[in-house]
PAMI-553436 format. One line per 10 residues: number of its first residue (from 0); their letters; for each residue z, y, x of C-alpha. Coordinates in nm, 2 decimals, decimal comma, always signed. Layout:
NUM> A> Z Y X  ...
// end
This chain:
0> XXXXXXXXXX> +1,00 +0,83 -0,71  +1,07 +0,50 -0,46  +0,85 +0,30 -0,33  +0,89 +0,01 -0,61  +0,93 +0,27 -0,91  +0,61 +0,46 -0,76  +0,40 +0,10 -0,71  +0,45 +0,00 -1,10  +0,35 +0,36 -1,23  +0,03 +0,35 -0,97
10> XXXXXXXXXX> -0,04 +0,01 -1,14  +0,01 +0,14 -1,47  -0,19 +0,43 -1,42  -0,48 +0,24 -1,25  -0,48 -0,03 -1,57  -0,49 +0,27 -1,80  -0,79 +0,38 -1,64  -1,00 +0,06 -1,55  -0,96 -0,02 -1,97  -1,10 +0,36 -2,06
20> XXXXXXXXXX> -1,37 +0,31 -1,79  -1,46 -0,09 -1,79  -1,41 -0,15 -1,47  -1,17 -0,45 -1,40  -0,83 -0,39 -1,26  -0,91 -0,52 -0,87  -1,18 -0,25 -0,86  -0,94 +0,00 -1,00  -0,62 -0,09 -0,74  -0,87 -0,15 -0,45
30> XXXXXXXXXX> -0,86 +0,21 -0,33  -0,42 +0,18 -0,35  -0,40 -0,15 -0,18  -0,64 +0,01 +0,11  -0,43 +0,25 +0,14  -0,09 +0,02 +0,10  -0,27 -0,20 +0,35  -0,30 +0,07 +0,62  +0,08 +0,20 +0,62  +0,17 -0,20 +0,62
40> XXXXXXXXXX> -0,06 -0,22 +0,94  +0,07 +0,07 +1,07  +0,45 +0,03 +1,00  +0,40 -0,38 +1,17  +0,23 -0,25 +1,48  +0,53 +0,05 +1,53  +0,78 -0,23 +1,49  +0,62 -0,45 +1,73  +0,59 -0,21 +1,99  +0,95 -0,11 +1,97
50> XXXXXXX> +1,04 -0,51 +1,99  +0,82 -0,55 +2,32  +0,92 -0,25 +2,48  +1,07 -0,30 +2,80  +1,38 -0,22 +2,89  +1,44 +0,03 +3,24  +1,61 -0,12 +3,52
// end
């Protein structure tokens, strides 16, 4: 699945389970936006080193 087809069936998934359990949606998606949050980190810091890289002489 791509990334936006694979986000709304995580979503979906993670509503279907905080209703069945009680638990509220936030607490469900908490452990998927950790996760989303890393690879964002991760993804800005590669593309800032790549900007800031100096060039050889």
């Amino acid at each position: 699945m791509g990334g936006g087809i694979h986000l709304a069936f995580l979503s979906a998934w993670q509503v279907a389970e905080s209703i069945q359990s009680g638990s509220s949606y936030e607490e469900a998606m908490k452990p998927t936006l950790d996760q989303l949050t890393r690879e964002a980190e991760k993804l800005s810091a590669s593309y800032l080193r790549r900007c800031t890289r100096t060039l050889p002489d």
